[in-house]
VOKOLZA-155605 format. One record per residue: y negated, z negated, x negated of N, C-alpha, C in turn; residue number from 0. Coordinates in steps of 0.05 Angstrom, whole numbers, always signed. Example, Ala and Ser with C-alpha at 12.3 -4.5 7.8 and 13.67 -1.06 7.14 Angstrom:
<rs>
<r <+114; -156; -264>; <+90; -156; -246>; <+66; -156; -264>; 0>
<r <+45; -142; -257>; <+21; -143; -273>; <-1; -157; -258>; 1>
</rs>
This chain:
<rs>
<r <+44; -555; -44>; <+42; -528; -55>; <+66; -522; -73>; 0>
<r <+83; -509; -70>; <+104; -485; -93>; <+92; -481; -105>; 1>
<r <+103; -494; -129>; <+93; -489; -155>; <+112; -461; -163>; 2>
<r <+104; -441; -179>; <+114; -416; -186>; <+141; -420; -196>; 3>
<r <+155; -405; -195>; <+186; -408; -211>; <+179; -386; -230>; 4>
<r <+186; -388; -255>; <+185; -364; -279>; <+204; -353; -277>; 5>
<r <+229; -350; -248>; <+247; -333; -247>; <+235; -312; -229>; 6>
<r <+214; -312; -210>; <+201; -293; -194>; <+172; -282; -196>; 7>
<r <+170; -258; -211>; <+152; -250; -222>; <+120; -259; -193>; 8>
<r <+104; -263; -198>; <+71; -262; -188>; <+74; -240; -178>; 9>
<r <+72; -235; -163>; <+59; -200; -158>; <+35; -198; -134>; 10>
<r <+28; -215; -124>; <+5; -222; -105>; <-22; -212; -111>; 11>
<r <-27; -187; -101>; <-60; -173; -119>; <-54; -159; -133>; 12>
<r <-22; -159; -145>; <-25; -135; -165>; <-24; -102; -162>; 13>
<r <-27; -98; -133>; <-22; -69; -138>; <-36; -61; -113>; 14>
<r <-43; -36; -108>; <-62; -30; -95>; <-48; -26; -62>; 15>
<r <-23; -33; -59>; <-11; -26; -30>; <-1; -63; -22>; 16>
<r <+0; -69; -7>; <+11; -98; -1>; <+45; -100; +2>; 17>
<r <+50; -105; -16>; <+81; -121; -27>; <+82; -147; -7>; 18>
<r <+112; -135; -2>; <+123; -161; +18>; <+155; -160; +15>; 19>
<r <+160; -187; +11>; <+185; -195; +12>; <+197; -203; +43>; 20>
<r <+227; -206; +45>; <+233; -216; +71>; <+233; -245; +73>; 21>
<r <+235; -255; +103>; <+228; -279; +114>; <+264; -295; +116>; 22>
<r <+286; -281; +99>; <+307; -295; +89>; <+316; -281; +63>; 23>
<r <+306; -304; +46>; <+316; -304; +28>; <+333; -321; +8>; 24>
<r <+326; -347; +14>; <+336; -377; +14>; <+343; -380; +49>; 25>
<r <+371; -386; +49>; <+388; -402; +66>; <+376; -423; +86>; 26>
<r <+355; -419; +97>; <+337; -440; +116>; <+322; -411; +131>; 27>
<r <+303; -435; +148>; <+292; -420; +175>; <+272; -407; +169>; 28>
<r <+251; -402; +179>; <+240; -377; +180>; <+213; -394; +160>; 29>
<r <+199; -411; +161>; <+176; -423; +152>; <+184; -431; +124>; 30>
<r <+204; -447; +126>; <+211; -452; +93>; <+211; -426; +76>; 31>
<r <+227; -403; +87>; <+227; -383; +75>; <+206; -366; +71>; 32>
<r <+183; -373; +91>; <+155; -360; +75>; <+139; -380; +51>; 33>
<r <+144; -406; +64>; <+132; -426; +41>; <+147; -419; +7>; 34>
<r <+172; -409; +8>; <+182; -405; -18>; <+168; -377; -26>; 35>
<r <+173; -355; -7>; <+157; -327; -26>; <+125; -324; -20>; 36>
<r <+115; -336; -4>; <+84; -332; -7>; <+66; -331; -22>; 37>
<r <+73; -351; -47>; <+63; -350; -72>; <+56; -325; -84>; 38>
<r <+83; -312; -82>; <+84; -289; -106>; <+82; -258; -91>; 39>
<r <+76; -258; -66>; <+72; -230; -52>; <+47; -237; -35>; 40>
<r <+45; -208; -28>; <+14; -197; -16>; <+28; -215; +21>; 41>
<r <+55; -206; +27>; <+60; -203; +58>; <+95; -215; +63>; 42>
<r <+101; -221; +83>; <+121; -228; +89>; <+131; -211; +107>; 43>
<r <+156; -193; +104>; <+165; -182; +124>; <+179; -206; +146>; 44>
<r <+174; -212; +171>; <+194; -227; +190>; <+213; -217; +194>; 45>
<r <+239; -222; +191>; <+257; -205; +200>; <+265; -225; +225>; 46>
<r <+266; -211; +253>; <+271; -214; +278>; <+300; -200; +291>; 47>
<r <+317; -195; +273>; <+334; -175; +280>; <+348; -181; +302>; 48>
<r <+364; -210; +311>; <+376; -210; +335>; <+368; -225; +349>; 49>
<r <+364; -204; +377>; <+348; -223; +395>; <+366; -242; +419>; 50>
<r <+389; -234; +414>; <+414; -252; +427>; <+420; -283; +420>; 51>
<r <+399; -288; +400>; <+406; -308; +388>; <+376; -331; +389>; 52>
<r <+373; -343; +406>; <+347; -361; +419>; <+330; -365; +383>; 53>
<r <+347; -368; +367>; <+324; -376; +346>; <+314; -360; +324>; 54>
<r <+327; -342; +341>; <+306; -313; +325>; <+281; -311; +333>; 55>
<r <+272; -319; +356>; <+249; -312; +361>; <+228; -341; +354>; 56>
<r <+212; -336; +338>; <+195; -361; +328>; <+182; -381; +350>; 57>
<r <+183; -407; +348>; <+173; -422; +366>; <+148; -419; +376>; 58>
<r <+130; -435; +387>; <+104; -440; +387>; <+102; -453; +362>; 59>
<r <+111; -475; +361>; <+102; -493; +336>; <+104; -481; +299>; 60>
<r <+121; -457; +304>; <+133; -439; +280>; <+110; -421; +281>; 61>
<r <+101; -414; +301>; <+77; -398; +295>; <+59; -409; +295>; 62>
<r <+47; -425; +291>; <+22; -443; +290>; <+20; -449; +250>; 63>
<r <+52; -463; +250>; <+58; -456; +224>; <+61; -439; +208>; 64>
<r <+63; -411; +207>; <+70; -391; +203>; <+33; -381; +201>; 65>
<r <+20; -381; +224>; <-2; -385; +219>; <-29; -392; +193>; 66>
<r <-15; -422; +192>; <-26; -441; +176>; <-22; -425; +140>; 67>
<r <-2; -418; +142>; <+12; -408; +114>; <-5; -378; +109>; 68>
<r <-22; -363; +128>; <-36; -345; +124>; <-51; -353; +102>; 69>
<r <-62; -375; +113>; <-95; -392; +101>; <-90; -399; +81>; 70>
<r <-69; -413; +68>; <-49; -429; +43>; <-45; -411; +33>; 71>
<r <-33; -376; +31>; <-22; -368; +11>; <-30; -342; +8>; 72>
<r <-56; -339; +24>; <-72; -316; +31>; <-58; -301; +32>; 73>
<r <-41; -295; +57>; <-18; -275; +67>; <-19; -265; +90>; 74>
<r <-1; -245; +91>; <-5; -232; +119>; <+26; -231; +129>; 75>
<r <+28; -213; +160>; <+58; -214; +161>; <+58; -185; +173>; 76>
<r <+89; -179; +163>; <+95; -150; +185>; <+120; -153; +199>; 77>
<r <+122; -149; +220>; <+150; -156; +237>; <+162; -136; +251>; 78>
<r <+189; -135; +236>; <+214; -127; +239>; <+229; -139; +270>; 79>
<r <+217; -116; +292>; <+230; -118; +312>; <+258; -117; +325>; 80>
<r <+271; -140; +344>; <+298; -140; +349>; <+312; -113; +350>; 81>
<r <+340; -108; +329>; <+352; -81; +332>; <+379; -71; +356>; 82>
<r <+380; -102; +373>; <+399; -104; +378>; <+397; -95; +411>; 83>
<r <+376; -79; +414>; <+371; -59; +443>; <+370; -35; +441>; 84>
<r <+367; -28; +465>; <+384; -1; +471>; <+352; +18; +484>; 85>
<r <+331; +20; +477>; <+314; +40; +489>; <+322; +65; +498>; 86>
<r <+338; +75; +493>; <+346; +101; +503>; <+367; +102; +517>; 87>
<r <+388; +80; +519>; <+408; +76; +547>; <+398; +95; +570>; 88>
<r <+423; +103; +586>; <+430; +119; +608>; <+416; +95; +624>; 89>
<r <+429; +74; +626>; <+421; +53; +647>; <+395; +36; +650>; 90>
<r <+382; +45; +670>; <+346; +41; +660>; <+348; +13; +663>; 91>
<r <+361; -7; +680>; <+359; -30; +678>; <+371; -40; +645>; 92>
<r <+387; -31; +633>; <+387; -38; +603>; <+363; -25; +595>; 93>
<r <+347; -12; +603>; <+326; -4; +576>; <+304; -20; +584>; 94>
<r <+296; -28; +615>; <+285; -45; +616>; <+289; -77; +604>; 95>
<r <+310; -75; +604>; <+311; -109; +588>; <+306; -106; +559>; 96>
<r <+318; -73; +550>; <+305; -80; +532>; <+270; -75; +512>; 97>
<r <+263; -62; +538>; <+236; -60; +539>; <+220; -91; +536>; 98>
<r <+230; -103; +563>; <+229; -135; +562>; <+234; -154; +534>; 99>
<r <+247; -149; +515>; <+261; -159; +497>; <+243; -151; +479>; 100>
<r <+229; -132; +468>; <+224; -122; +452>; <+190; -135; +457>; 101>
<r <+178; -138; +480>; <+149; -144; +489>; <+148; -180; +480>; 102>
<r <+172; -198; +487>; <+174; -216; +485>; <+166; -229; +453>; 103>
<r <+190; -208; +441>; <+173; -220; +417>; <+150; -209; +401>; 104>
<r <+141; -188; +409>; <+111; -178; +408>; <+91; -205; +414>; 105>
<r <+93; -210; +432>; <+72; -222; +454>; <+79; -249; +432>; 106>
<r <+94; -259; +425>; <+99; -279; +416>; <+89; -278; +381>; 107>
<r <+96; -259; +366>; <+80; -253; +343>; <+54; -254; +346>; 108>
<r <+39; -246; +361>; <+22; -225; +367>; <-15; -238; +348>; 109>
<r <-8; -262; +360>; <-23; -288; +339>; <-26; -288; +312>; 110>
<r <-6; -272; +303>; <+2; -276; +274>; <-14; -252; +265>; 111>
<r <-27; -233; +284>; <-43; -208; +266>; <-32; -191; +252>; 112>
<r <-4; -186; +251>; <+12; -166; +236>; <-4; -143; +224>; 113>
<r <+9; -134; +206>; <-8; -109; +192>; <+11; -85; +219>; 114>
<r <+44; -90; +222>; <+55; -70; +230>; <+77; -84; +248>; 115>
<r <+87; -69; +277>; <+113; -73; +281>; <+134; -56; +279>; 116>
<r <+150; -60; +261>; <+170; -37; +257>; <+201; -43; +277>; 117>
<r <+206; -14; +287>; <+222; -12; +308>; <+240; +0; +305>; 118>
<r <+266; -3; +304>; <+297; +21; +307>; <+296; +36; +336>; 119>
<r <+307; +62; +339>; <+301; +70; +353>; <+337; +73; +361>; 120>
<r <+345; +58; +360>; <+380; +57; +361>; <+393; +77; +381>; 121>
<r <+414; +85; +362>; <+431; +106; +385>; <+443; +84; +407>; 122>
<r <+463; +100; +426>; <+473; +89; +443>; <+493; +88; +444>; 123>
<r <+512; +56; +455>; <+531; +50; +449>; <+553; +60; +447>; 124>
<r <+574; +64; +443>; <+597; +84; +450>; <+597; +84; +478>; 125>
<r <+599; +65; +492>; <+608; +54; +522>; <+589; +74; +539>; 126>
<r <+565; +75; +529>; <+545; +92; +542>; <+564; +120; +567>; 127>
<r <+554; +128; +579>; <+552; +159; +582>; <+543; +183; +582>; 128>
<r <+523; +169; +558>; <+504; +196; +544>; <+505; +189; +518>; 129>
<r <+527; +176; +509>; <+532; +171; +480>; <+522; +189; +459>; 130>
<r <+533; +215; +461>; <+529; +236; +451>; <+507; +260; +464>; 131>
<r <+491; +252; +485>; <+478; +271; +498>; <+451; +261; +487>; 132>
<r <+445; +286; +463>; <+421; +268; +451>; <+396; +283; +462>; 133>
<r <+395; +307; +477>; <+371; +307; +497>; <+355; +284; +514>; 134>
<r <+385; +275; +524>; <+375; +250; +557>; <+366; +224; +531>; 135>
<r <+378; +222; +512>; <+369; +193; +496>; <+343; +200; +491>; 136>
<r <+335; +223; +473>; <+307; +226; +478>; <+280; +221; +488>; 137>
<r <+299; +228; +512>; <+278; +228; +542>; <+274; +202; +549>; 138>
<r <+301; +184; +544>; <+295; +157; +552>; <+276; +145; +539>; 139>
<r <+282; +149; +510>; <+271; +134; +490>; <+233; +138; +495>; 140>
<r <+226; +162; +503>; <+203; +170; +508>; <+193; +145; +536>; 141>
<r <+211; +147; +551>; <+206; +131; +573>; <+199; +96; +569>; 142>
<r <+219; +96; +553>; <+212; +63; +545>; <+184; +56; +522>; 143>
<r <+190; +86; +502>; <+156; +73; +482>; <+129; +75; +504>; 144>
<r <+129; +91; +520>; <+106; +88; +534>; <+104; +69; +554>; 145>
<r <+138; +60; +573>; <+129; +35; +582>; <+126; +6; +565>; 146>
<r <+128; +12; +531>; <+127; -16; +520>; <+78; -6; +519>; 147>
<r <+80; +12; +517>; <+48; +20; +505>; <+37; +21; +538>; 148>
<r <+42; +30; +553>; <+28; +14; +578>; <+28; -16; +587>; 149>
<r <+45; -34; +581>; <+43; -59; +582>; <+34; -78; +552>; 150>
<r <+19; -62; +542>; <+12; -77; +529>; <+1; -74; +499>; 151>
<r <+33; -54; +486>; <+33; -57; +460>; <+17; -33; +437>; 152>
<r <+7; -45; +426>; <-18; -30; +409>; <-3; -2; +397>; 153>
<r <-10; +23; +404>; <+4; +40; +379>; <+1; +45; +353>; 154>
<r <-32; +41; +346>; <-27; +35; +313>; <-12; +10; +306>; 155>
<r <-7; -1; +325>; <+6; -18; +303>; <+44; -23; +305>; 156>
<r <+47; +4; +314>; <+81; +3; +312>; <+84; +30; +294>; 157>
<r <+109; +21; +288>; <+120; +40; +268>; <+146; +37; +272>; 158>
<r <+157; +70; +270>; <+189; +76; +270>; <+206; +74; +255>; 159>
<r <+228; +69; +247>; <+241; +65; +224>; <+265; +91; +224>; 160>
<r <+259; +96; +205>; <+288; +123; +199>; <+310; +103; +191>; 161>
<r <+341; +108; +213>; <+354; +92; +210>; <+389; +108; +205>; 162>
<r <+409; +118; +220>; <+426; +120; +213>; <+436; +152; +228>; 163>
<r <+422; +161; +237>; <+424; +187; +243>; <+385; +213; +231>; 164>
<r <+393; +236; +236>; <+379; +254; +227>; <+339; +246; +241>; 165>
<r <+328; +238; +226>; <+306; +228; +224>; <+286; +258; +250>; 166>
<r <+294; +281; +243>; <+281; +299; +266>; <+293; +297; +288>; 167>
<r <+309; +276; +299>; <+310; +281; +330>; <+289; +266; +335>; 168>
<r <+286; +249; +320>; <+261; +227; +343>; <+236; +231; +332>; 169>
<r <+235; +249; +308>; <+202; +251; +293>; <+174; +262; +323>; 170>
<r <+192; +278; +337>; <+172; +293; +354>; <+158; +271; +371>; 171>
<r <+173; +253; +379>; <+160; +229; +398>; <+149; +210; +383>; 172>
<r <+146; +204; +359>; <+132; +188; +336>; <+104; +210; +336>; 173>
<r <+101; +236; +339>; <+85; +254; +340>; <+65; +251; +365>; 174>
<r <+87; +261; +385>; <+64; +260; +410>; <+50; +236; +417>; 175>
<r <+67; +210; +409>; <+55; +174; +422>; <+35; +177; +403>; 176>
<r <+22; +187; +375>; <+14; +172; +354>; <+28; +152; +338>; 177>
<r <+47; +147; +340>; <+50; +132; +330>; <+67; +125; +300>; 178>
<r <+58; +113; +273>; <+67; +104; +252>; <+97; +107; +242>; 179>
<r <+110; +116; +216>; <+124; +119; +205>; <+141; +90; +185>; 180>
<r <+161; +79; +196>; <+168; +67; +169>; <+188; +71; +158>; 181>
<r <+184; +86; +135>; <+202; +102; +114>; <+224; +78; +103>; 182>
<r <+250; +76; +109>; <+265; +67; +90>; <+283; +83; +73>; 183>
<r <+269; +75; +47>; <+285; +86; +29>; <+313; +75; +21>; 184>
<r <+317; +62; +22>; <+350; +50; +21>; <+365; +63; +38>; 185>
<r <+354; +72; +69>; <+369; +87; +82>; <+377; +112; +73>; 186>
<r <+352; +123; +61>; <+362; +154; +56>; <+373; +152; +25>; 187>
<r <+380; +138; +11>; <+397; +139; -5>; <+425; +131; -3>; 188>
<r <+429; +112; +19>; <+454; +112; +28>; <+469; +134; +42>; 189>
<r <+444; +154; +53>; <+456; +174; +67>; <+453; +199; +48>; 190>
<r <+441; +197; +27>; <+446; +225; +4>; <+422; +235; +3>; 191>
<r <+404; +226; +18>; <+385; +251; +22>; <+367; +247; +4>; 192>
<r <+345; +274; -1>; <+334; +278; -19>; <+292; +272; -11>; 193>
<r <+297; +247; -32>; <+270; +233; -23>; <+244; +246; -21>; 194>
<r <+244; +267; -42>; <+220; +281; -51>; <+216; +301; -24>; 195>
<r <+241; +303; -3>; <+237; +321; +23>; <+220; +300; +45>; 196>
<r <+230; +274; +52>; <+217; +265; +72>; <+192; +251; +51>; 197>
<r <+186; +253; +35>; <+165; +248; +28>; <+142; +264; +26>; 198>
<r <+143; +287; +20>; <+121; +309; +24>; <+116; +315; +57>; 199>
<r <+142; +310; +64>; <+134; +313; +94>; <+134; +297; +115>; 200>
<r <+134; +276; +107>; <+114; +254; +127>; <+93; +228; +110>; 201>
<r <+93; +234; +87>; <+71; +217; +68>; <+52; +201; +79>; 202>
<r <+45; +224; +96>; <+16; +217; +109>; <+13; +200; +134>; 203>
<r <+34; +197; +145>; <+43; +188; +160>; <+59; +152; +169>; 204>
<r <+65; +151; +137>; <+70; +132; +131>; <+57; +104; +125>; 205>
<r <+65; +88; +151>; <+47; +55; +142>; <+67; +37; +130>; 206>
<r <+95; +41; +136>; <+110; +21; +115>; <+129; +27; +104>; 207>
<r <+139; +26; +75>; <+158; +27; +66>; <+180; +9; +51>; 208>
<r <+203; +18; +70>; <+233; -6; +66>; <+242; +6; +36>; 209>
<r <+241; -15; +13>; <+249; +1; -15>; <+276; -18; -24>; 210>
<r <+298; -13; -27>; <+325; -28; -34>; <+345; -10; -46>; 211>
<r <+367; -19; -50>; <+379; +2; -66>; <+407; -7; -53>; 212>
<r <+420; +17; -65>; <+450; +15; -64>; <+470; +6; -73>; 213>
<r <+498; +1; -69>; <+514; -8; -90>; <+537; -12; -78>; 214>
<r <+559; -3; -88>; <+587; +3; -67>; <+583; +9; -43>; 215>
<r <+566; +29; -39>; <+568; +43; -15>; <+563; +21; +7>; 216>
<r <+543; +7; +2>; <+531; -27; +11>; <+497; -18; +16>; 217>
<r <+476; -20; +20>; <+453; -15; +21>; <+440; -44; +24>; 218>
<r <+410; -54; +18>; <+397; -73; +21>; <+409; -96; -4>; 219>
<r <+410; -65; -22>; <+407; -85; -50>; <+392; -86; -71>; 220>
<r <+387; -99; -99>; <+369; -94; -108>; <+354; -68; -114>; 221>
<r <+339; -73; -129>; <+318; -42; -138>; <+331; -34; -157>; 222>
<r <+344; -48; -170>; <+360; -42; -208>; <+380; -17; -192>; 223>
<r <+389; -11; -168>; <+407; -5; -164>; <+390; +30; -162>; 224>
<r <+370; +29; -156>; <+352; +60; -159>; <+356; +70; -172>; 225>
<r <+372; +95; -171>; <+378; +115; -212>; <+346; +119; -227>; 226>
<r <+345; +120; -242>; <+321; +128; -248>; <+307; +154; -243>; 227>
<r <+312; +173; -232>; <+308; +191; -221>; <+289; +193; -190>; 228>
<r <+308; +176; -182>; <+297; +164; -151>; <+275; +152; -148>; 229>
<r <+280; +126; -180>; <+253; +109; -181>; <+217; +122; -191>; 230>
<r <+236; +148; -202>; <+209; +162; -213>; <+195; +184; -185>; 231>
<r <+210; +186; -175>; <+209; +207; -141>; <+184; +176; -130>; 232>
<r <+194; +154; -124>; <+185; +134; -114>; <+158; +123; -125>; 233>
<r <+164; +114; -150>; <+136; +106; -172>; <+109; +127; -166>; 234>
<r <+117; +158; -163>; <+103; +168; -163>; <+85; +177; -131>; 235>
<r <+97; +169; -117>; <+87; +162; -83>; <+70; +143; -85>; 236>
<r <+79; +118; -99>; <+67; +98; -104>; <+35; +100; -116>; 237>
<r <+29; +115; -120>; <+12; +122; -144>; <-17; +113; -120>; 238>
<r <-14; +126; -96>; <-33; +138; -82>; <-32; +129; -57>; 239>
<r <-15; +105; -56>; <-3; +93; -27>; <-22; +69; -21>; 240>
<r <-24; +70; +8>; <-45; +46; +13>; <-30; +33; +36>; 241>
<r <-3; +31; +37>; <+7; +10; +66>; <+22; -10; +58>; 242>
<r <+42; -17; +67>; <+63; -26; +64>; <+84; -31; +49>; 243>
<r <+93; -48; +25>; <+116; -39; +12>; <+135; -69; +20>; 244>
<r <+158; -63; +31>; <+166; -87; +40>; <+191; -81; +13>; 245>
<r <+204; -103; +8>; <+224; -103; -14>; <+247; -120; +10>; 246>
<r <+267; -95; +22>; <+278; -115; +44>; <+311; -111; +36>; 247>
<r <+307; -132; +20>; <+327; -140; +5>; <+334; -180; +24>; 248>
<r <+361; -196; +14>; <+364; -214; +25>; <+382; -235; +13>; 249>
<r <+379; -238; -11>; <+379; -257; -29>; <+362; -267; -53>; 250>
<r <+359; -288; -60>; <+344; -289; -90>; <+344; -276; -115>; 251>
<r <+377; -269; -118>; <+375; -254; -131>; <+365; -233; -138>; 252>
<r <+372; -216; -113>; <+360; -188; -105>; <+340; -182; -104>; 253>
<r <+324; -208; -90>; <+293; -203; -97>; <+280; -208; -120>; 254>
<r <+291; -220; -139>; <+283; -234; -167>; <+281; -204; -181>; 255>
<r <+311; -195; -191>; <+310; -166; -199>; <+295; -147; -183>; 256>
<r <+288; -147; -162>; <+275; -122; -144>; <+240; -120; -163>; 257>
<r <+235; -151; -155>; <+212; -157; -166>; <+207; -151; -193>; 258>
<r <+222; -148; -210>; <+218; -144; -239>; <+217; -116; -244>; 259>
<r <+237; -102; -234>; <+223; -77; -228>; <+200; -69; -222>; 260>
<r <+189; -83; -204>; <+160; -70; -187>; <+145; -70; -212>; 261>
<r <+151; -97; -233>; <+137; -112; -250>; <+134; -90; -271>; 262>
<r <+154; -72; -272>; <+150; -45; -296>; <+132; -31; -288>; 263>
<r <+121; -31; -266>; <+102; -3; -248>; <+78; -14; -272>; 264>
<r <+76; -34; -275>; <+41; -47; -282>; <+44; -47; -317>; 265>
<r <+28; -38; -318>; <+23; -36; -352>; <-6; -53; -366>; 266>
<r <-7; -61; -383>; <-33; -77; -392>; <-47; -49; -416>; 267>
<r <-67; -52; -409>; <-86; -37; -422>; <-116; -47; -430>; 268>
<r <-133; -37; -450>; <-159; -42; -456>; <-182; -50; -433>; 269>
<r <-191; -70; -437>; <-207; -72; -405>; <-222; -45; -402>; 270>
<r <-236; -35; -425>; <-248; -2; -421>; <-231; +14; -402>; 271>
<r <-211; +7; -406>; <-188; +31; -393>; <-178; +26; -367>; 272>
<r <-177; +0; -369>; <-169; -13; -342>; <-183; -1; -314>; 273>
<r <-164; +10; -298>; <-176; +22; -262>; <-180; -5; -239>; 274>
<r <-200; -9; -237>; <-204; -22; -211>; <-207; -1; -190>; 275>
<r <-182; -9; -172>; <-180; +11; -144>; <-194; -10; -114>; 276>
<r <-223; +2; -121>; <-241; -13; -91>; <-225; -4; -60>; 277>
<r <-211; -15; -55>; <-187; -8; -29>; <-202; -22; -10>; 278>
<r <-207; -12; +4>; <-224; -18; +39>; <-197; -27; +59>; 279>
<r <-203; -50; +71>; <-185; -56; +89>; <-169; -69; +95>; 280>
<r <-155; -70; +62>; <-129; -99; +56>; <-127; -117; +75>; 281>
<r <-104; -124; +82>; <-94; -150; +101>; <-88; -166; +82>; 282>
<r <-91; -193; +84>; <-86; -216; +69>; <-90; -219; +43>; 283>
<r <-106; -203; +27>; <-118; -205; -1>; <-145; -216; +2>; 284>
<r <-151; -237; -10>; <-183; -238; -6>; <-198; -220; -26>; 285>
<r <-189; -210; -47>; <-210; -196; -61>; <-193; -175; -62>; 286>
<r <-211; -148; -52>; <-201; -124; -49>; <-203; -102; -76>; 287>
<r <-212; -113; -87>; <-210; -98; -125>; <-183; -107; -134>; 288>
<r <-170; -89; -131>; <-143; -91; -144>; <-140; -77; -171>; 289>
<r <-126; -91; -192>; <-132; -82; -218>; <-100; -71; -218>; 290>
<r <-88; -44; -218>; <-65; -37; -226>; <-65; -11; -230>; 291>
<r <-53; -9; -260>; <-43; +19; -272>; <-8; +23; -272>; 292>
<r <-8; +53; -275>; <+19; +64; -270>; <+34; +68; -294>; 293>
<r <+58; +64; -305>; <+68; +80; -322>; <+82; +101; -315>; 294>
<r <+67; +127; -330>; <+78; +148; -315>; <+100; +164; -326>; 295>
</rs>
């Protein structure tokens, strides 16, 4: 058992949405790196990002283990689907593979019970010949989420990720499939935009949220990096949120400070005063009375 480090705040139970760190954060493979943050978070984001690379995708024996660490650190997982396909390609044999690609490691998680799979919905390559024809990408993209949801894949349990272009070309097909929102905020602060807009208008919508910060025009860095302005736009979402908060940051450091931040959200008060929030549903908490107040 990991014994606690007093450099990474506890935060496991403390707040009424499930906190998750990523699955690299120490310099090793995918299991060691949950055995180090399990302790101190509700969930482990997987990050699966390239699927070109045979040991991105977890073994049998990694998931069995990966498994096991549910039971050990009363955790859950959410997985961060390969970004490195093309769903909306001109060339349907590329969207089929990467249809293929994307089921593979579904099917292969799938054991693990995820709360969520979160998905890029990637533009297309330069090389493309609908590079810029963002009607036909559309249409594709429509073509491939329904052939990944006819073979197989659950729609509550995927979610879109707002990534490096204007979040309403693809909102309408996140609409018509059903299917889940995952808000990163690091994105839309790298891109300027103004949080308190996609937040009133897809809130509800939302099962996970990517929270990181900026810094030389760099993204997927700590939380310290949030102006305080932003963090108070954010804190206050927080208030009322029941999904996902992944902290998808990718060093120790980053997560150490990310974490200490979160650590300001929680205030100690009179047990009289103290809110127990009875939350129906939690993944990987065994006791669903979560004790957390806001400073507002």
């Amino acid at each position: 058992m990991l014994i606690p480090s007093p450099s990474l705040p506890a935060l496991k139970g403390r707040f009424p949405f499930r906190l998750a760190a990523t699955s690299y954060i120490i310099p090793d493979a995918i299991v060691p790196n949950v055995r180090f943050t399990g302790p101190f978070v509700d969930e482990v984001e997987l990050v699966l990002f390239e699927s070109r690379f045979a040991e991105s995708l977890p073994t049998p024996k990694e998931i069995e283990e990966l498994s096991s660490l549910v039971r050990e650190y009363d955790l859950s997982y959410n997985v961060h689907l390969p970004t490195d396909v093309f769903l909306g390609h001109s060339d349907s044999e590329i969207r089929l593979q990467a249809c293929d690609t994307i089921l593979r490691f579904y099917e292969r998680t799938l054991p693990l019970h995820p709360t969520l799979y979160v998905l890029h919905l990637e533009k297309n390559p330069p090389g493309d010949t609908e590079h810029d024809n963002t009607s036909d990408w559309r249409g594709n993209l429509l073509y491939s989420l329904e052939n990944l949801l006819e073979r197989g894949m659950q729609r509550n349990l995927l979610g879109i990720e707002n990534i490096d272009y204007p979040f309403q070309w693809i909102y309408p097909l996140i609409k018509e499939l059903g299917l889940s929102i995952c808000l990163d905020i690091g994105h839309l602060l790298a891109q300027q935009e103004e949080l308190t807009t996609y937040i009133e208008a897809y809130g509800e919508e939302i099962a996970m949220l990517h929270l990181h910060g900026v810094a030389d025009q760099k993204d997927h860095r700590s939380l310290q990096e949030i102006s305080h302005n932003d963090w108070h736009i954010i804190s206050e979402f927080l208030i009322n949120y029941r999904g996902g908060v992944s902290l998808e940051v990718f060093s120790l450091k980053d997560l150490t400070t990310s974490m200490e931040r979160m650590s300001d959200l929680l205030t100690s008060v009179k047990d009289d005063k103290l809110a127990e929030l009875e939350v129906p549903g939690l993944i990987g908490i065994g006791n669903s009375k979560r004790r957390a107040l806001w400073r507002r």
